[in-house]
KEPAVO-105513 format. One record per residue (C-alpha): residue in one letter; x, y, z; residue number from 1. Coordinates in steps of 0.05 Angstrom, whole numbers, plus 5000, padded with zeros to 4 digits. Each point is the difference from the previous one (the first is absolute). Last residue first. Layout:
% KEPAVO-105513
[A; [X; Y; Z]; NUM]
...
END
This chain:
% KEPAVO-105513
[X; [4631; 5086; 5286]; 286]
[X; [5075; 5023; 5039]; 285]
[X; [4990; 4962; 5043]; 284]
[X; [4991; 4933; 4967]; 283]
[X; [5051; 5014; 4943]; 282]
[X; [5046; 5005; 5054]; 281]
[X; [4980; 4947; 5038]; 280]
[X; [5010; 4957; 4934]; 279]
[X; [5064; 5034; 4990]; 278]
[X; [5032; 4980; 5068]; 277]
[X; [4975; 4929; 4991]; 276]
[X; [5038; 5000; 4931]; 275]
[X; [5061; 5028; 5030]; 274]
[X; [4993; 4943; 5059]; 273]
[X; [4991; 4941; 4956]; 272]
[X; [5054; 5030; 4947]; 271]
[X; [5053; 5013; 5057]; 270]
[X; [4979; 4922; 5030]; 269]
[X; [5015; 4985; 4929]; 268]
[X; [5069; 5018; 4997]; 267]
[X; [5030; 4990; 5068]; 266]
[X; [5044; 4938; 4974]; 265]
[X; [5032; 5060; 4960]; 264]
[X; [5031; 4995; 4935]; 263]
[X; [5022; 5067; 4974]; 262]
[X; [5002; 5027; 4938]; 261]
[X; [4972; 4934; 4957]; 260]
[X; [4948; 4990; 5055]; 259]
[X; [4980; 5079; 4986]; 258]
[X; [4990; 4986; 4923]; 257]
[X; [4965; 4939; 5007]; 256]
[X; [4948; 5032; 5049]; 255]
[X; [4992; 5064; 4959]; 254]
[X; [4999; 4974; 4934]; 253]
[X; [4960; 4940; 4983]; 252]
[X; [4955; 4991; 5062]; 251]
[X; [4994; 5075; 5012]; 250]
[X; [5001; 5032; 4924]; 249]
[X; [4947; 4943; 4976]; 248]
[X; [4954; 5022; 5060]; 247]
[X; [5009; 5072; 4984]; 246]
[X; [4981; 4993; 4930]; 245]
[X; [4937; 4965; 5019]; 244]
[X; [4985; 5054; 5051]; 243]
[X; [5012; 5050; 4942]; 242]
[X; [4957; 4966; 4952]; 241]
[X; [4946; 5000; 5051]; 240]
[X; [5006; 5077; 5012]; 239]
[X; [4997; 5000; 4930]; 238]
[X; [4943; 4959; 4983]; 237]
[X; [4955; 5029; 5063]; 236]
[X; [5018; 5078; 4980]; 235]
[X; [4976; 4986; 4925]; 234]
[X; [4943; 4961; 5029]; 233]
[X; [4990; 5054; 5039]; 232]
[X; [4991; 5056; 4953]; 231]
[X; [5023; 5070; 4975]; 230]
[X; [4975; 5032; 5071]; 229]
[X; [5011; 5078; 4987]; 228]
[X; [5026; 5032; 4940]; 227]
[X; [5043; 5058; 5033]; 226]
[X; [5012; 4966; 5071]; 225]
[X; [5015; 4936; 4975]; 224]
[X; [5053; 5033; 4952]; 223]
[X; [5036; 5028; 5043]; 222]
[X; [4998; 4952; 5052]; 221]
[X; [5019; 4949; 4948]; 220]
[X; [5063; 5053; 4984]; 219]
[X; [5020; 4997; 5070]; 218]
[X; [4998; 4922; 5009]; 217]
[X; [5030; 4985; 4935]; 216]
[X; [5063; 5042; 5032]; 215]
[X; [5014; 4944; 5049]; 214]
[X; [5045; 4961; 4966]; 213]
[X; [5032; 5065; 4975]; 212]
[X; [5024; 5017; 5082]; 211]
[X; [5026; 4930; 4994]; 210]
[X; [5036; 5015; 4945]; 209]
[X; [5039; 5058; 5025]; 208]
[X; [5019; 4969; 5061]; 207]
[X; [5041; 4953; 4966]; 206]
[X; [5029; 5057; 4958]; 205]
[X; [5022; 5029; 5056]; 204]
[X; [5031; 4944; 5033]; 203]
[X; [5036; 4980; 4927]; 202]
[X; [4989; 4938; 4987]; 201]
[X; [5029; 4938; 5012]; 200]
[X; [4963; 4939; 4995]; 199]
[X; [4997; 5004; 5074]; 198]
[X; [4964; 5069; 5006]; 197]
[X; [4949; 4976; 4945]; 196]
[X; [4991; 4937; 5038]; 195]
[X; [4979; 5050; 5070]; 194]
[X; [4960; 5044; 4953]; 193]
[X; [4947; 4957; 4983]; 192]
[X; [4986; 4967; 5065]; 191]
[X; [5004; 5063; 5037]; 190]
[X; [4955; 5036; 4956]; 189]
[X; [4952; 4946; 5008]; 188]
[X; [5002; 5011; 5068]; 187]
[X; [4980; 5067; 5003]; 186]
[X; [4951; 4993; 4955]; 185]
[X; [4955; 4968; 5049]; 184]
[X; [4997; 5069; 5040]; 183]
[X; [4992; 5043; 4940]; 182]
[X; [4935; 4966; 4979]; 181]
[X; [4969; 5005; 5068]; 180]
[X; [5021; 5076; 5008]; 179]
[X; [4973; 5008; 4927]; 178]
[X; [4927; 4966; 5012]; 177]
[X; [4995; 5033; 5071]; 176]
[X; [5021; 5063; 4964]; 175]
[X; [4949; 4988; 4947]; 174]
[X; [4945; 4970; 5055]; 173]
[X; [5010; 5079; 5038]; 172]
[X; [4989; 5032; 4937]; 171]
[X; [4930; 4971; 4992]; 170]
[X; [4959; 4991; 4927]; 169]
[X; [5045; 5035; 4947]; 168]
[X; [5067; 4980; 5042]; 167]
[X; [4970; 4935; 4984]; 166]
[X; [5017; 4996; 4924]; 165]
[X; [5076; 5030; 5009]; 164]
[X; [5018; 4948; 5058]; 163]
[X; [4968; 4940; 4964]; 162]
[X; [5032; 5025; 4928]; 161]
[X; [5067; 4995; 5044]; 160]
[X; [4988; 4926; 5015]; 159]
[X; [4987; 4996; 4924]; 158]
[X; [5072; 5018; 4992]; 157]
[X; [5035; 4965; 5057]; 156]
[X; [4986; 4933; 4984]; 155]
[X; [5036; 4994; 4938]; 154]
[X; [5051; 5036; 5020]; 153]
[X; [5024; 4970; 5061]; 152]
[X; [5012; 4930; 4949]; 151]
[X; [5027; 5032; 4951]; 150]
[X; [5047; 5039; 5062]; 149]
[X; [5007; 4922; 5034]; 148]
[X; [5015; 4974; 4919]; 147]
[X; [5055; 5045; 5001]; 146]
[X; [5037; 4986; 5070]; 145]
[X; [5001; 4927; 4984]; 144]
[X; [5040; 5011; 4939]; 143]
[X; [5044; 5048; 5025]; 142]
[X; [5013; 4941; 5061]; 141]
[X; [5007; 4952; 4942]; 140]
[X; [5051; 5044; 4958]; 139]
[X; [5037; 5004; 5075]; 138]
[X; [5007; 4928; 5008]; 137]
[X; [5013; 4987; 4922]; 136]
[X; [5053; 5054; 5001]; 135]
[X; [5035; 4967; 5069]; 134]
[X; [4998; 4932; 4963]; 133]
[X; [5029; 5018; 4938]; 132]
[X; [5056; 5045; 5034]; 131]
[X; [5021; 4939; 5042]; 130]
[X; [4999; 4958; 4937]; 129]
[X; [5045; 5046; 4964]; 128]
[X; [5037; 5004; 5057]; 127]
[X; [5019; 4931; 5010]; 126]
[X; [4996; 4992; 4926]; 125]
[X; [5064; 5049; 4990]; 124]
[X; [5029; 4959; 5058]; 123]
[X; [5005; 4937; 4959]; 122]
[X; [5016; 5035; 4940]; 121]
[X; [5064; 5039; 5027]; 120]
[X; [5021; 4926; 5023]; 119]
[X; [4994; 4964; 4927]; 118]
[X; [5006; 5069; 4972]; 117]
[X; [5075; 5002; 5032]; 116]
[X; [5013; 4922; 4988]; 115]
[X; [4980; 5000; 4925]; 114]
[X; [5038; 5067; 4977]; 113]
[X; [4967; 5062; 4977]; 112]
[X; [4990; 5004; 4926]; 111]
[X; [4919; 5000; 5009]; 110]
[X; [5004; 5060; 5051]; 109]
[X; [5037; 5036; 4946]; 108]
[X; [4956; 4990; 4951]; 107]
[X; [4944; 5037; 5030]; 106]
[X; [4933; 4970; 5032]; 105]
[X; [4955; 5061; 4964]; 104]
[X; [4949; 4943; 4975]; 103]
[X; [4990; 4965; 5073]; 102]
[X; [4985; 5056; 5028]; 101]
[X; [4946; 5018; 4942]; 100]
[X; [4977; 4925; 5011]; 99]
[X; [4992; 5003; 5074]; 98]
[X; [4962; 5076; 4990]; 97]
[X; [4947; 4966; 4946]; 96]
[X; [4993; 4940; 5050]; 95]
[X; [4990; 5054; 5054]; 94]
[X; [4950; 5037; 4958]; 93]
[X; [4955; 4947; 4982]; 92]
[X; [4997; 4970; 5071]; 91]
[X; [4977; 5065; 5021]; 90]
[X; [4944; 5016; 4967]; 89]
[X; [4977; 4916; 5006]; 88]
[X; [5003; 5009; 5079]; 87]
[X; [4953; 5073; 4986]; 86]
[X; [4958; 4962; 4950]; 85]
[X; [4986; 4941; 5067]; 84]
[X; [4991; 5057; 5049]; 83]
[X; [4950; 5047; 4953]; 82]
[X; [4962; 4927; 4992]; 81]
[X; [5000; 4981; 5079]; 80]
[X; [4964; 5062; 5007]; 79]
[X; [4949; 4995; 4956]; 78]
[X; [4981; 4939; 5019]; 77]
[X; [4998; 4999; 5073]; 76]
[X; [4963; 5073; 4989]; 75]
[X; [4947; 4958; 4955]; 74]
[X; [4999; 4951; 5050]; 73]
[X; [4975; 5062; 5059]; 72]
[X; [4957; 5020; 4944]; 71]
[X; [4964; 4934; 4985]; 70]
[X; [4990; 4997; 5077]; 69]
[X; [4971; 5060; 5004]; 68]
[X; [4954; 4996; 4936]; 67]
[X; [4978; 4926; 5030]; 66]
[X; [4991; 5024; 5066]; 65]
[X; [4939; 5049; 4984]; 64]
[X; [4988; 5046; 5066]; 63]
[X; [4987; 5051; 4959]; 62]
[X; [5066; 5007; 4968]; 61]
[X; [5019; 5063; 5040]; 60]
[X; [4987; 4952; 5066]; 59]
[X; [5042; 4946; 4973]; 58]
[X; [5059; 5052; 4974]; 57]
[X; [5005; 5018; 5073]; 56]
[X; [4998; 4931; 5033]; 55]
[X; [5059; 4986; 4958]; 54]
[X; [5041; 5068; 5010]; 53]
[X; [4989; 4991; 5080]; 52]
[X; [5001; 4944; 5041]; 51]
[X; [5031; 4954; 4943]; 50]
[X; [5049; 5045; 4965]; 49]
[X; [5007; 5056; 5065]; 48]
[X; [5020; 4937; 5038]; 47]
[X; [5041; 4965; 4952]; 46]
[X; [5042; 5073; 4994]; 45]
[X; [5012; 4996; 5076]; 44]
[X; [5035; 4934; 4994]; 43]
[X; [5040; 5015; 4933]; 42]
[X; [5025; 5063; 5037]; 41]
[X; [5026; 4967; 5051]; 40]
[X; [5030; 4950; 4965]; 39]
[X; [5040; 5052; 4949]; 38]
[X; [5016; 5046; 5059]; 37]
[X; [5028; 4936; 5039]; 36]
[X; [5046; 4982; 4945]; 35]
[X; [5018; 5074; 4993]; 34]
[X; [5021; 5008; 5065]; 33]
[X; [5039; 4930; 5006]; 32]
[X; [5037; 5025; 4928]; 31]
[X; [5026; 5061; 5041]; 30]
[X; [4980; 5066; 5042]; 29]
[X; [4998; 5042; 4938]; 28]
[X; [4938; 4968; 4980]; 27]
[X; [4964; 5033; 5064]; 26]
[X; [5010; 5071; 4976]; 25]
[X; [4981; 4984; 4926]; 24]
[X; [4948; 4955; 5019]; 23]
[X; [4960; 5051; 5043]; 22]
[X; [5011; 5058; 4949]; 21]
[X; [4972; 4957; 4954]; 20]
[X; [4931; 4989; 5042]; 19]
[X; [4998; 5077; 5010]; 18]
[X; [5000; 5006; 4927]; 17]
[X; [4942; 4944; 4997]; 16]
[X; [4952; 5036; 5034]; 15]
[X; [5022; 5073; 4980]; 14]
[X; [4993; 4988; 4927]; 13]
[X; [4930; 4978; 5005]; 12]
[X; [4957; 5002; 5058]; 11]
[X; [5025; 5069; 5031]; 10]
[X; [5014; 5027; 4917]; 9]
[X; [4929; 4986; 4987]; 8]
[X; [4970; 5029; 5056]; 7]
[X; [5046; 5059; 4986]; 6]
[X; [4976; 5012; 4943]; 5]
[X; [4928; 4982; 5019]; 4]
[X; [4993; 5060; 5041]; 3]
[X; [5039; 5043; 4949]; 2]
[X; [4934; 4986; 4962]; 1]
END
């Protein structure tokens, strides 16, 4: 039992802990940093996607592309629907905060005369604009940051059940199982908590939620190991779901997000490479 504890806690919280730690210390270095942190981590996470997560929900499916395809849409899907409600969430609340500023306006701003609010307007906007756009750029870093930990935790739990269920068979293939896990989350702890640093968040907190992204990990090893195998289609769907996710997260997040930081010329050669890296990681460490 304490066995798969800390099996649990190796693959899980440790994985993508260390991978916030990374982006903390390296985000401090500048925009360039976190620009290349964003790429980078896109790159590697396409390889664990398609050379990993992908192939993995296939084999738990029986081999039956149709289920792992339909799971790697209904990820896409899901997804894209948690980011759409999320825009609407907040586009309901800042026309509800415009309209309450706009409300407490007091008289004596209104009795001011022309030429001064003419000019004090003018600048007023300046700002106000400024401080629109930097709240939109870090409300879409938060943004991107939350659908990586959905995203982390979707996969994570039934990856856990694999770590509890074969502990009951070998103990060498669970620690193989939670070494392998804990590797790839690594990155995806840097790609979530590297936004979440640049939204603005406290450091702590930051690295707070990543260690919770991988908690689904501990308690699936927990359970796994109590009840046994509970299924691989129910392994195949999610771990497809999760790939699908991903996929959505990298094109529509993670690559915008880290041209909109920094715009490098360099970009896509650091993708290339990264997910080159992640593919010979994945290889080695199978």
């Amino acid at each position: 039992m304490t066995t798969i504890i800390i099996y649990g806690l190796l693959a899980g919280v440790a994985g993508t802990l260390l991978g916030g730690v990374i982006a903390l210390f390296l985000g401090n270095k500048g925009k360039k940093t976190i620009s290349f942190l964003l790429n980078m981590a896109a790159g590697v996470m396409l390889a664990i996607i398609f050379f990993d997560l992908i192939p993995e929900a296939y084999e738990h499916s029986g081999d039956d592309i149709i289920t792992t395809l339909l799971s790697v849409v209904g990820g896409i899907a899901l997804i894209m629907l948690l980011d759409e409600l999320t825009n609407r969430l907040h586009k309901k609340k800042e026309k509800k905060d415009s309209a309450h500023a706009h409300y407490k306006k007091s008289k004596q701003e209104e009795s001011e005369q022309a030429d001064i609010i003419s000019t004090h307007s003018h600048i007023d906007q300046i700002k106000d604009y400024a401080l629109h756009e930097q709240q939109e750029y870090k409300r879409g870093m938060r943004s991107t940051g939350v659908l990586i930990f959905i995203a982390i935790a979707l996969h994570s739990f039934p990856e856990g059940i694999a770590i509890g269920a074969s502990a009951h068979l070998d103990m060498d293939r669970s620690l193989m199982l939670a070494i392998l896990i804990g590797a790839h989350n690594v990155p995806e702890g840097i790609a979530m908590a590297a936004p979440l640093f640049v939204s603005g968040i406290n450091k702590f907190k930051v690295l707070f939620y990543t260690a919770l992204a991988g908690l689904p990990i501990f308690l699936g090893s927990l359970l796994g190991y109590f009840i046994g195998d509970i299924g691989e289609i129910y392994v195949a769907v999610c771990i497809g779901m999760a790939a699908g996710a991903m996929v959505y997260i990298v094109f529509h997040e993670m690559l915008p997000k880290a041209d909109e930081v920094h715009r490098n010329k360099y970009s896509s050669l650091i993708v290339i490479l990264s997910a080159l890296a992640g593919f010979a990681l994945v290889s080695f460490l199978h």
